[in-house]
N, C-alpha and C positions, 0 to 999 in steps of 0.2 A: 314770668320766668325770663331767664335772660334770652333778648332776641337775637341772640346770634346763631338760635334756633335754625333761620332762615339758612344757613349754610347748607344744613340738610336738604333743603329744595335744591340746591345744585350750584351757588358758589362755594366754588374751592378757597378756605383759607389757610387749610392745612401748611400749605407750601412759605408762605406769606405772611404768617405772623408769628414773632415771640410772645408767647404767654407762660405763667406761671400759677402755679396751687389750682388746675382747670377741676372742675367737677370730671366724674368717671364719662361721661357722656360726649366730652370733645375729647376722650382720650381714645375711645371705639373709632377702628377703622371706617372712612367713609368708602362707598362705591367707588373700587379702582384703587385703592391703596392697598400695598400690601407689603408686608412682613420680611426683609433680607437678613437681616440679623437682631437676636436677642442673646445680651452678653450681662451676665452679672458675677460676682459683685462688681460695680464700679460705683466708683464716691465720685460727688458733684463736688470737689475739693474745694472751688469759690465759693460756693453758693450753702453748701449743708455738708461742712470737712465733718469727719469722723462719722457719718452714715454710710449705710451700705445701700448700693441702689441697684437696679436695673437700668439698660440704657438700651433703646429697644432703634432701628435704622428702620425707616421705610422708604419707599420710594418718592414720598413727601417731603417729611421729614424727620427730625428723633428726638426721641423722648424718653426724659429720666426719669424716674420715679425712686422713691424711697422704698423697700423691700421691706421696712417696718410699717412704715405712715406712708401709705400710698396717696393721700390729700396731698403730701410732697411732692410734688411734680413738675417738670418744666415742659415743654413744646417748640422746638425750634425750626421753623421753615427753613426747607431749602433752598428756597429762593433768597433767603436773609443771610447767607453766608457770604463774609465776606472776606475771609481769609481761617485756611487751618494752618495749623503746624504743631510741633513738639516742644514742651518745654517741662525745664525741672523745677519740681515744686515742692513744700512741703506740706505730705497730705498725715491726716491728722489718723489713719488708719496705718499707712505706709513708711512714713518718715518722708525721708529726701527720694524722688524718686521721677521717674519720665512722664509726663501725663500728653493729654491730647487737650491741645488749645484750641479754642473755636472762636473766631472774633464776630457778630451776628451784628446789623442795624435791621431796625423798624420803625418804621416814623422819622422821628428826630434823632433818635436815642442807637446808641450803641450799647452792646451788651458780650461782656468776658465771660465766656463759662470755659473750666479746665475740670476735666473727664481721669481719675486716676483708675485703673485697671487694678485690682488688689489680688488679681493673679501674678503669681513672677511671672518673671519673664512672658509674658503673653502683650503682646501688639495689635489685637484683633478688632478690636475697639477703634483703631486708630487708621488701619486699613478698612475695617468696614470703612464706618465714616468719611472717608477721603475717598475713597471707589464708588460710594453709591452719588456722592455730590459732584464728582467726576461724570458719570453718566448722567445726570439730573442736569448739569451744563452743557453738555454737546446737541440735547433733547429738544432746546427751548421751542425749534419749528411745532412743537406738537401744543406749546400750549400758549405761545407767544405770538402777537398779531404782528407781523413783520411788512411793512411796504417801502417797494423798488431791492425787494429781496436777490440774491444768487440762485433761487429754486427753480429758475426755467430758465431752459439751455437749450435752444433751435427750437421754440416751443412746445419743447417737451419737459413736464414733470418731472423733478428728481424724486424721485418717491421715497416716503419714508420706510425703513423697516417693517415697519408693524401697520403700514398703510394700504386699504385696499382700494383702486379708485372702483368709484358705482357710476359717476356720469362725464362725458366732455359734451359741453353743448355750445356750437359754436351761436354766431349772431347774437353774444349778449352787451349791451350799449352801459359802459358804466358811463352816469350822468354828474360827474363832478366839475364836468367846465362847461360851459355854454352851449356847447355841438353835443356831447358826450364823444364818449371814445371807442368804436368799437372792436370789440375780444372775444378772448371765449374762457367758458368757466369749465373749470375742473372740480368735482365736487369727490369726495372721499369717506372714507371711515373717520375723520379724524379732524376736517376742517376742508372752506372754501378756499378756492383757489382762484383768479382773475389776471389775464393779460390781455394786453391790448395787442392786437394783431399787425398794427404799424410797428412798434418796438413792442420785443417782449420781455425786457428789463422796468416796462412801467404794470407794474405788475404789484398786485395786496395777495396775503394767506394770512387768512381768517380762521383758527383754530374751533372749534365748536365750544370750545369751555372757554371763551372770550365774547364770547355771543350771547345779549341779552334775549331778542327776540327777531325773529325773522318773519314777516308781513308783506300784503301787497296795499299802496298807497296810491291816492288820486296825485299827480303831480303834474308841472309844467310840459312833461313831455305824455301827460295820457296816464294810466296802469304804470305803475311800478312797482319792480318786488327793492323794499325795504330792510335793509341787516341794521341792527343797533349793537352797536359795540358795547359795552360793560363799561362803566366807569372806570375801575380798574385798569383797565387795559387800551384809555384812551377818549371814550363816553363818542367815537365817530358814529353820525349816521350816512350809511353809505346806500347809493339809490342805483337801481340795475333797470331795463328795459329788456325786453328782445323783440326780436324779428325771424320771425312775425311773432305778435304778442299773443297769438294763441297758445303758445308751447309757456308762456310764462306762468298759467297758474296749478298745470302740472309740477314744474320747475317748484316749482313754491309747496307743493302738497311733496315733493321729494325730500328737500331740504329741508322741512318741519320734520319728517319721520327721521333721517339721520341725527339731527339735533336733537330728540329727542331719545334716541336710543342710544347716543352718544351717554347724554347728562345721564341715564339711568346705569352705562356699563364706560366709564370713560377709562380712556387709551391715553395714559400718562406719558409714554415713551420710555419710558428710565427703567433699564433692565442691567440686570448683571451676570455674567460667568463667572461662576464659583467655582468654575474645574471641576476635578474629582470631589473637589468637597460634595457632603451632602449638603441639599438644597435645604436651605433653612424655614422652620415651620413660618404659615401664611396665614394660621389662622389668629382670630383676634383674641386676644392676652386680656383685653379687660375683664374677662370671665373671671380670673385669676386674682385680678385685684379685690372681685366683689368677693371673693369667697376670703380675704384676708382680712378686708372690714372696709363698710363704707365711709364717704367722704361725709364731712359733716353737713355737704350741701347746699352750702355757700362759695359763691366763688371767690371770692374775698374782696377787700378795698379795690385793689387795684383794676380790680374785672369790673367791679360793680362800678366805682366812675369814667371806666370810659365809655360802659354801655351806658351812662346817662348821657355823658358829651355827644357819642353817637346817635343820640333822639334827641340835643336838645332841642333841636329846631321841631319837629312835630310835636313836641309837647312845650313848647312857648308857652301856649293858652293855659295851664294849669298851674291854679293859684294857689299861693303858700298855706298850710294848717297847721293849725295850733297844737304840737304838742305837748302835754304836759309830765312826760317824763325829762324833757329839755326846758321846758317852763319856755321854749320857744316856737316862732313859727319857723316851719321848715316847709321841704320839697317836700311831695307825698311819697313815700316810698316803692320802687318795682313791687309787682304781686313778690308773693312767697321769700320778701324779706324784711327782718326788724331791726330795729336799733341795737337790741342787746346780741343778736347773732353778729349785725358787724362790728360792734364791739368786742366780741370774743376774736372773731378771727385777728382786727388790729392788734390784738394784746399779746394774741398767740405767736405774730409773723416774726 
């Protein structure tokens, strides 16, 4: 099956990539995502004019689906936003009318989608959307690894909203120049903190969902506790001491239990006031697709070659077979896919 499976272990890529026609499975809320608005009908005007959709806001990101053919779908991170606004268009439900423009990159590629609302007069669409990407930007401390940041002011913490500190442990040595530097660490609900206590403008905040693993390593200065940053967010490996190094593998049995309790209930930041509105339901909507009918359980061409490109290097070694419905040699196929399904879906898009 496709292994982007692994996101379920606890990388976030909701925020972070455009995808299109996903299986029901990456359409399920992950741990810490949740539901600000669901508005329908709205038509995907570029992409599927004259269908009627749902267009659902989380605090990740939003997603369309078709209200007939829910295998119709899109997924747009909010981190891939790169510009909204308003613009008129002609939608094939609507006529000439206002839609909500969203200009999206991922990778190389940029991506237009226009959102038509086939309510009158209704804008809901268009303020969710912009309010919840609005909040999702002022946020980044909570999910962004920032160094030589604004966050410490007379070495003190700006705390975040929704941040609760659990440790300040002075005497910790970050060992990234010759001597090391010594600081002290502020550790949280939500991510690691470091400054150096000669200036406290040289300073890293370390998010907990930008953190691969947290260990202690033999190094040039004795015992050190070891952070690995996530590719994603940089691939740093950053190296810490204390003094006295007895308090370091406490320090280290701390900061595995937050990081872990983190990945399993993670603290996104991005919230909203919806005033007197009532608060809009949380829970997860894919229930609702299954009961409409299922996807046909391919993800299509376009899912299926990047999750090869994404393994071609581990699977180098795997030599070409002979198929004889192609009368040629090809790649072996992912489990749980054939020729004649990605044939159907190419035929279908």
């Amino acid at each position: 099956m496709y292994k982007m499976s692994k996101a379920k272990k606890g990388v976030v890529w909701e925020d972070r990539e455009v995808l299109f026609d996903l299986p029901f499975d990456f359409l399920k809320l992950r741990a810490g995502e949740k539901v600000f608005d669901r508005i329908e009908p709205i038509e995907d005007t570029k992409g599927n004019s004259g269908m009627k959709g749902r267009l659902v806001v989380t605090n990740l990101r939003i997603i369309w689906h078709s209200l007939g053919s829910p295998r119709i779908n899109l997924s747009i991170g909010l981190n891939c936003f790169l510009s909204t606004n308003t613009k008129i268009v002609n939608s094939g439900l609507r006529g000439t009318t206002q839609a909500l423009y969203v200009l999206a990159g991922y990778r190389t590629n940029k991506y237009e989608f226009v959102f038509t609302n086939l309510s009158p007069n209704c804008v809901r669409h268009y303020t969710s959307v912009v309010g919840v990407h609005k909040s999702y930007a002022v946020s980044r401390l909570y999910r962004d690894l920032k160094l030589r940041g604004a966050f410490i002011h007379n070495k003190q913490l700006r705390v975040l909203p929704l941040e609760k500190i659990s440790l300040n442990e002075s005497g910790i040595w970050n060992l990234s120049s010759e001597s090391g530097n010594l600081g002290t660490m502020i550790v949280s609900n939500v991510r690691i903190v470091w400054y150096a206590d000669i200036n406290d403008a040289f300073n890293i905040s370390m998010p907990y969902i930008t953190i691969e693993s947290i260990a202690i390593r033999d190094s040039k200065f004795g015992e050190a506790l070891v952070i690995v940053i996530r590719a994603t967010s940089g691939g740093y490996v950053l190296g810490f001491r204390a003094d006295p190094k007895e308090k370091l593998r406490p320090l280290l049995t701390e900061l595995q239990t937050l990081h872990q309790a983190y990945t399993e209930k993670p603290v996104f930041g991005v919230e909203m006031n919806w005033g007197t509105e009532v608060a809009k339901p949380s829970h997860d909507f894919i229930e609702e697709l299954e009961e409409i009918g299922e996807p046909r359980g391919e993800m299509g061409p376009s899912l299926y070659l990047a999750s090869q490109q994404a393994h071609a290097k581990e699977d180098s070694d795997i030599q070409p077979v002979y198929n004889p419905y192609l009368g040629l040699a090809i790649e072996p196929l992912k489990e749980g896919f054939t020729l004649k399904s990605l044939f159907e879906v190419q035929t279908s898009s």
